[in-house]
C-alpha positions in Angstrom: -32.5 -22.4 -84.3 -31.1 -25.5 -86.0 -28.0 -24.5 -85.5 -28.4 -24.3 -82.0 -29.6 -27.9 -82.1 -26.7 -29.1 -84.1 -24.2 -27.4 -81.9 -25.9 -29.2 -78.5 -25.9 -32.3 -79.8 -22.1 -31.9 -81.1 -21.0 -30.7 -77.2 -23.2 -33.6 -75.6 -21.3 -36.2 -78.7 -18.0 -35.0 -77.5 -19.0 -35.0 -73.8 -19.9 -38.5 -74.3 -17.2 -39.9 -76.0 -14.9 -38.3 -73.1 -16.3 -39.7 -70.5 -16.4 -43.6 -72.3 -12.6 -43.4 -72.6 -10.3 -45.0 -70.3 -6.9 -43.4 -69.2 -5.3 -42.9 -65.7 -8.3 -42.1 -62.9 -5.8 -39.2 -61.6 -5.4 -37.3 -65.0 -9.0 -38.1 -66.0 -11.1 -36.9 -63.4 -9.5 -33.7 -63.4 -10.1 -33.3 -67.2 -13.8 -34.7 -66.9 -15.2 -32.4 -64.3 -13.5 -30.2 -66.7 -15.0 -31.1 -69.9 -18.2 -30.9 -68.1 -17.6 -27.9 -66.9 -17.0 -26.5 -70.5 -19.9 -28.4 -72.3 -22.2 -26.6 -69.7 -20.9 -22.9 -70.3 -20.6 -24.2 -74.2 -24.8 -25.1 -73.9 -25.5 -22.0 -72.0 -23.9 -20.1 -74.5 -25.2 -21.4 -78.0 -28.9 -21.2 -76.1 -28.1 -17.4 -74.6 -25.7 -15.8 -77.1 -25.7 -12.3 -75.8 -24.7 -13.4 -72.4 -21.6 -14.1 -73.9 -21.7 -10.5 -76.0 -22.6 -8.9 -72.5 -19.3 -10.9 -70.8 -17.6 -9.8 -73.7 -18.2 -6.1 -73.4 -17.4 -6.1 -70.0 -14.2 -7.8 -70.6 -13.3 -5.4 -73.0 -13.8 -7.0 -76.0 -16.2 -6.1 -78.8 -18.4 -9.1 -79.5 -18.7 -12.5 -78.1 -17.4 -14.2 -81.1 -14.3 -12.4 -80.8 -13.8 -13.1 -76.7 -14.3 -17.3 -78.2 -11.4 -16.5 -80.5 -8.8 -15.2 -78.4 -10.1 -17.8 -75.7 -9.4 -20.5 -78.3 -6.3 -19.4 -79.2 -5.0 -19.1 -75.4 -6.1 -22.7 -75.0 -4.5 -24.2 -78.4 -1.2 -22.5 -77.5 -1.7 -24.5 -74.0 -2.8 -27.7 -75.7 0.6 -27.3 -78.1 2.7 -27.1 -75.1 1.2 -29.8 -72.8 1.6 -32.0 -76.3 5.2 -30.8 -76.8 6.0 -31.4 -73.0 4.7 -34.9 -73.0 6.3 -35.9 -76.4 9.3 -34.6 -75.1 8.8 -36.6 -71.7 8.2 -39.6 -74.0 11.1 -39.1 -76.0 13.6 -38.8 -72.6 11.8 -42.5 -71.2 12.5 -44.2 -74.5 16.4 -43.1 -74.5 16.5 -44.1 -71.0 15.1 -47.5 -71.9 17.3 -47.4 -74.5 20.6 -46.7 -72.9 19.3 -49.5 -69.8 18.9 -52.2 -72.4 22.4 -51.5 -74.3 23.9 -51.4 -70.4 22.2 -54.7 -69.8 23.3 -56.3 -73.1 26.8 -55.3 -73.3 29.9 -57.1 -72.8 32.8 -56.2 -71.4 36.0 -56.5 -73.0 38.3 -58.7 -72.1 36.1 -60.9 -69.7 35.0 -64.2 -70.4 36.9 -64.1 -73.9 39.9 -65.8 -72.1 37.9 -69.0 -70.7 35.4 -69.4 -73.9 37.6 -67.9 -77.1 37.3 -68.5 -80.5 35.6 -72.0 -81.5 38.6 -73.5 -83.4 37.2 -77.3 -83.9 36.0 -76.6 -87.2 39.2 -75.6 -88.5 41.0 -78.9 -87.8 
């Protein structure tokens, strides 16, 4: 029973915390109604275990705990490869703003160097 408790209170911490941060109202709404979604089916499932053993079994799968393990590991591997796809996506704007600033800054050879050339007053 105290577990139970402690789990609840965990779900409805994270739940909270989500929905106090900012980020773009597109991507967050979508993951919200998500997260709410999951902390739902997480409450329902910590008060009514043997739902989940029931799904389980129809699913195939021996016992509840086992169909949370191989639903965890499904969504890590996704969580791994949204992360990689956006580092990578970061990664390809920073070399773009990279190369833009170096085409901005550059000079190019043999103009100007004919009107301004070397300052030679300081050698006389």
């Amino acid at each position: 029973m105290v577990i139970q408790i402690v789990l609840i209170v965990a779900v409805l911490a994270l739940l909270m915390y989500l929905l106090r941060t900012r980020g773009t109202a597109k991507a967050s709404a979508g993951v919200k109604l998500f997260f709410v979604a999951f902390v739902v089916f997480a409450v329902y499932t910590v008060l009514r275990p043997e739902d989940l053993t029931t799904l389980a079994h129809w699913l195939g799968v021996g016992r509840g705990t086992d169909l949370m393990l191989y639903a965890l590991v499904v969504a890590f591997a996704f969580a791994t490869i949204g992360t990689y796809l956006r580092f990578r996506d970061v990664e390809l704007r920073y070399a773009r703003l990279a190369r833009a600033i170096a085409l901005q800054n550059a000079e190019r050879p043999g103009a100007d160097t004919a009107t301004t050339g070397p300052d030679t007053s300081a050698q006389r």
